[in-house]
C-alpha distance (Angstrom), angle and dihedral (degrees) to the residues before:
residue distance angle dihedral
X1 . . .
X2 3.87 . .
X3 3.34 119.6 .
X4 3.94 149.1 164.6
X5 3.67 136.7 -102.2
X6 3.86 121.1 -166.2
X7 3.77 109.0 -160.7
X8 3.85 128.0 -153.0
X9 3.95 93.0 -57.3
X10 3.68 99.1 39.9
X11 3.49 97.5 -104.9
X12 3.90 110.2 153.0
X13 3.93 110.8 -125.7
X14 3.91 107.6 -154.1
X15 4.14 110.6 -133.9
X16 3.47 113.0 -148.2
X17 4.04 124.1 -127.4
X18 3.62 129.8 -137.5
X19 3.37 95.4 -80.4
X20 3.64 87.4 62.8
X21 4.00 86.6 -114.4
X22 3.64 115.6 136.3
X23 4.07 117.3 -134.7
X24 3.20 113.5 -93.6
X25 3.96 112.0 -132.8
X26 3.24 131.6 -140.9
X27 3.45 149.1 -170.5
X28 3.58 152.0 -152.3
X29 4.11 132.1 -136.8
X30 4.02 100.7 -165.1
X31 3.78 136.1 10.6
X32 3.98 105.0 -142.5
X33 3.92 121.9 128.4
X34 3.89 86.5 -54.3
X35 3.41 105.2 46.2
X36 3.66 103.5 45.5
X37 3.86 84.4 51.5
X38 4.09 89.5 56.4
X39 3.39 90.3 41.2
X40 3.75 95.9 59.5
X41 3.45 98.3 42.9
X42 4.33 90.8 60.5
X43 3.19 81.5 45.5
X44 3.64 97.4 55.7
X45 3.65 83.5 42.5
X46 3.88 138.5 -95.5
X47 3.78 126.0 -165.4
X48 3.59 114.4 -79.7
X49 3.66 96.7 -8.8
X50 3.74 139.8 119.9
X51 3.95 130.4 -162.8
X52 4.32 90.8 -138.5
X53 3.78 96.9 161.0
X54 4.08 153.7 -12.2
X55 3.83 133.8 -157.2
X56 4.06 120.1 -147.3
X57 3.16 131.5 170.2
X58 3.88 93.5 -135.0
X59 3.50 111.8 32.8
X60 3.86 101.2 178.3
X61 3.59 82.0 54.3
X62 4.22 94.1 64.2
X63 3.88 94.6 33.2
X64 3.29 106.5 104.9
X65 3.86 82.4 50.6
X66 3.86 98.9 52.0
X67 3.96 91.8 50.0
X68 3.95 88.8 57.3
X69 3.38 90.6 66.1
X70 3.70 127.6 97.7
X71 3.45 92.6 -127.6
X72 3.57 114.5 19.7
X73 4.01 109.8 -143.6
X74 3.77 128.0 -142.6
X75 3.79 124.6 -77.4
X76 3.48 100.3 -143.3
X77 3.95 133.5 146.3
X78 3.58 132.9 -83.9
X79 3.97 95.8 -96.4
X80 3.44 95.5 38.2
X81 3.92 93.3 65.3
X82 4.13 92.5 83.4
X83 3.58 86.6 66.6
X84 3.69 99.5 47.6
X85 3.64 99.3 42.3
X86 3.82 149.1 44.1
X87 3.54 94.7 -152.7
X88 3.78 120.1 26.1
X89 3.99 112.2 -163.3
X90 4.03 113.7 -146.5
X91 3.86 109.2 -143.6
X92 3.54 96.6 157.0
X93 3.62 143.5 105.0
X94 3.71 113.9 -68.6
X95 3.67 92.2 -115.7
X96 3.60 90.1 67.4
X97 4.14 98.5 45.6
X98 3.88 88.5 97.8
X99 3.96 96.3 56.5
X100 4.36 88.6 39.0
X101 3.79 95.5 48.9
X102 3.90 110.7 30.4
X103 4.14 100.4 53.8
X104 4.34 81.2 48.8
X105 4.27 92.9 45.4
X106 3.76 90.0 51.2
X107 3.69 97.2 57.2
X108 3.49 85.4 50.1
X109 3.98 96.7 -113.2
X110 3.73 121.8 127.2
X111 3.81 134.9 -95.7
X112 3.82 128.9 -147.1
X113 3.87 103.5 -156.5
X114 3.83 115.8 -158.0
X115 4.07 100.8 169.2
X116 4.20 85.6 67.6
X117 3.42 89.3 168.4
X118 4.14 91.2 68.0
X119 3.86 94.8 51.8
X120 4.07 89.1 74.3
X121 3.86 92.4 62.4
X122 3.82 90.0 51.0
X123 3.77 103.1 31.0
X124 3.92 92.7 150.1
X125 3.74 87.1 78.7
X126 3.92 85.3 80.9
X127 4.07 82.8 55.0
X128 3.79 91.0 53.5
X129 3.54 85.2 36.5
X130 3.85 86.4 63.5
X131 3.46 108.0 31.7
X132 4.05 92.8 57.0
X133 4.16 93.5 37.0
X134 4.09 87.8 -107.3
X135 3.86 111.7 149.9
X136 3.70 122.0 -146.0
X137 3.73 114.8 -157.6
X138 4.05 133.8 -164.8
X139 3.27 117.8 -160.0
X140 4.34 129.3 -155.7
X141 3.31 88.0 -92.9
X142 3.92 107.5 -175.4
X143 4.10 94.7 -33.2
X144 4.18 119.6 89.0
X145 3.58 120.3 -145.7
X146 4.01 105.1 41.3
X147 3.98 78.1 138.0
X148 3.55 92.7 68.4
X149 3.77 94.1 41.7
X150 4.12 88.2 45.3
X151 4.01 82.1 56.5
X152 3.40 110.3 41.1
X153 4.07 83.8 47.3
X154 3.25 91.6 70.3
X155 4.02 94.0 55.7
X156 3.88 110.9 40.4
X157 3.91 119.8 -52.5
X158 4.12 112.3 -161.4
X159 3.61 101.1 179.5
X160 3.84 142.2 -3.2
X161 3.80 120.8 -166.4
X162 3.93 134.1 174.7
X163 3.82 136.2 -177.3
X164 3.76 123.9 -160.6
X165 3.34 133.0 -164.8
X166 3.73 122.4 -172.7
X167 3.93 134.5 177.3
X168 3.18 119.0 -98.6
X169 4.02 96.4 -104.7
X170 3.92 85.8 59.9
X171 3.37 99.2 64.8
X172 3.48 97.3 49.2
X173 3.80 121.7 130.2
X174 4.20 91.1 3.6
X175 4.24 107.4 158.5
X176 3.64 85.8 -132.5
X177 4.13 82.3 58.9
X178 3.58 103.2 46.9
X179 3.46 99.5 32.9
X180 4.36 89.5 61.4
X181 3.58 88.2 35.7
X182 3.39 90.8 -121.8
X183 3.95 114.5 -175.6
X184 3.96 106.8 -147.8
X185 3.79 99.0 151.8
X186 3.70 104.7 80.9
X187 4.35 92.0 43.7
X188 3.68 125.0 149.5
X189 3.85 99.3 -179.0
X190 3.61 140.1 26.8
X191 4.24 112.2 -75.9
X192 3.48 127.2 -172.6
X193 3.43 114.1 -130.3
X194 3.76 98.7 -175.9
X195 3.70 153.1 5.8
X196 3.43 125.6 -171.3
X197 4.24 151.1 82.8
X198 3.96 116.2 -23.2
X199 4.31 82.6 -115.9
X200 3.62 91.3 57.8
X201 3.96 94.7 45.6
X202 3.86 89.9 48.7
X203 3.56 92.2 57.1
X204 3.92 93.8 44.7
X205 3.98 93.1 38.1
X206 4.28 103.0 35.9
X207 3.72 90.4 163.2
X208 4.01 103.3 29.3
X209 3.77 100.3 49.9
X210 3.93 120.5 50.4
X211 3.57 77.7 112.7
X212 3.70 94.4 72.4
X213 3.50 95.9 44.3
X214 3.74 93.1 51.3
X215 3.95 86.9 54.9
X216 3.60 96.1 44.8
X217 4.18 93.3 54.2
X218 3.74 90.8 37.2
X219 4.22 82.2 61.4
X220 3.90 129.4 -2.5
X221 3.26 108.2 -3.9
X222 4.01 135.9 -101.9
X223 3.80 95.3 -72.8
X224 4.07 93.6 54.8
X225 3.31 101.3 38.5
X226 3.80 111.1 92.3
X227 3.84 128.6 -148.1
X228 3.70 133.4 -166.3
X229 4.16 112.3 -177.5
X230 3.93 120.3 -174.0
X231 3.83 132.7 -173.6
X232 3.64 107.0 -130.2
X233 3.64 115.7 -173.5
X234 4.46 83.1 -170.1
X235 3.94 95.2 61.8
X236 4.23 120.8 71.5
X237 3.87 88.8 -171.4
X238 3.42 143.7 67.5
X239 3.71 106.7 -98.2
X240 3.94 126.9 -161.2
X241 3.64 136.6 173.0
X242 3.38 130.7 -172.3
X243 4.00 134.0 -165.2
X244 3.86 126.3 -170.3
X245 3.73 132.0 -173.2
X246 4.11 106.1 -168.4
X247 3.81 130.1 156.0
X248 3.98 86.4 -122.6
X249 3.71 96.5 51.4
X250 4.20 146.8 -16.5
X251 3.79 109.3 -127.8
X252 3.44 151.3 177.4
X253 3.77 136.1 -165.1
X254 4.25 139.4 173.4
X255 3.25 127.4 170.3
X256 4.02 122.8 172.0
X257 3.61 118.9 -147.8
X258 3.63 138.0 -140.4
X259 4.25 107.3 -126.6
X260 3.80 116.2 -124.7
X261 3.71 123.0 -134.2
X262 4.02 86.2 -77.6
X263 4.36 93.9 66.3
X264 3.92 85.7 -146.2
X265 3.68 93.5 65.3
X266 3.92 134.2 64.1
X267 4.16 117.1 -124.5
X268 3.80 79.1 -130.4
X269 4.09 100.0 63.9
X270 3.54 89.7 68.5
X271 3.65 95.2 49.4
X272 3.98 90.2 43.9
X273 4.24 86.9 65.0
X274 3.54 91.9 43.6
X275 4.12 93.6 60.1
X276 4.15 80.6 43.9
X277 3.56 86.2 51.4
X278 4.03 92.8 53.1
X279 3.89 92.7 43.9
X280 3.97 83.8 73.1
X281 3.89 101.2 75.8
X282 3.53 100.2 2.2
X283 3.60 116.7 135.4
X284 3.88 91.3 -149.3
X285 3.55 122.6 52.6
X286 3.67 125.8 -174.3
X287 4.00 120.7 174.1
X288 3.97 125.8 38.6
């Protein structure tokens, strides 16, 4: 098994495996529903990987939490991650994506960006992502079929279109919301509170719509992809379909997820950066 030593001034020493690979570490910025979940599972153990180090904001708070794990990781700051990690995982709110991911692209390690929807206010990260051999990396998220959409991007796309429909509690407290002064609490029937490009729902939706954006760079981009989302008092899970129009192929897809402990967020978009997480060192690899 590989495993870690931290020496007298907690430096983590990577061990290398029988392949002669050393472990790749990684860490996590923010320990909500998400990150607790990815911070089990390394724990637990993936392939190749290491849990080196987290950032919270509270760290009293998640305490009891870190000293349950097997190998307690690192409680470090924000830009201090790059230098403890290989891979730093963003699970935090899209205001703070720019101070997760652009200490970790500099040093030329790779990001995982959950909060999507942040990365098109400060697309130049993928330029410093580039220039200093950084990766960023999106993962599924709570959507199936960004394989498809990855394919059929690299023939001719026409059109891409998704409709969401959330619970009520999901919604709650979007800008897009409160800045209409939209009342969605006493509904009896589905409403639509918006149609329109996967840029424009990101802004409106921060913490609903990573999903969107994820689609829309997996294909056509955020201006050409077009979202509808409704409130729908009838549905307990978060619903999305999707509709392509390629050269290579017409499809459809839905999928209705289960919502974490955070009601904005799908039990599944943890689990979707968990199987990124594993396509790192794994010695099989199925999916592009």
């Amino acid at each position: 098994m590989i495993r870690y030593d931290i020496n007298p001034v907690g430096k983590w020493d990577a061990m290398t495996d029988q392949r002669g690979q050393s472990e790749l570490r990684v860490a996590i910025a923010g320990l909500g529903s998400i990150g607790t979940k990815i911070a089990t599972a390394l724990d637990h153990g993936i392939e190749g990987l290491a849990l080196s180090a987290v950032a919270v904001r509270d760290p009293a708070k998640h305490q009891a939490f870190l000293d349950g794990l097997n190998r307690p990781p690192q409680v470090l700051s924000l830009d201090q991650l790059g230098d403890a990690a290989d891979i730093v995982v963003e699970c935090a709110p899209s205001s703070q994506l720019r101070a997760i991911v652009e200490p970790a692209v500099k040093r030329g390690k790779a990001a995982v960006v959950v909060s999507v929807g942040g990365l098109l206010d400060n697309f130049d990260l993928v330029d410093l992502a580039r220039a200093n051999g950084g990766r960023i990396l999106v993962p599924t998220g709570a959507l199936i079929g960004l394989d498809a959409v990855n394919a059929a991007a690299v023939g001719t796309i026409h059109s891409v279109k998704m409709v969401t429909r959330k619970p009520i509690d999901g919604l709650k407290g979007a800008p897009f919301i409160v800045q209409n002064n939209i009342d969605i609490d006493n509904l009896r029937e589905p409403l639509k509170l918006f149609e329109g490009t996967a840029r424009e729902a990101a802004k409106g939706f921060p913490a609903n719509l990573n999903v969107a954006v994820a689609l829309s760079l997996a294909g056509v981009g955020p201006d050409r992809t077009m979202v509808q989302i409704w409130a729908d008092p009838t549905v307990t899970r978060n619903v999305h379909r999707i509709e392509v129009e390629a050269d290579s192929a017409r499809f459809s897809m839905s999928i209705e997820n289960i919502p974490s402990d955070n009601p904005k967020t799908g039990l599944i978009t943890a689990l979707s950066v968990i199987a990124l997480l594993r396509k790192q060192r794994a010695t099989l690899c199925v999916g592009t």
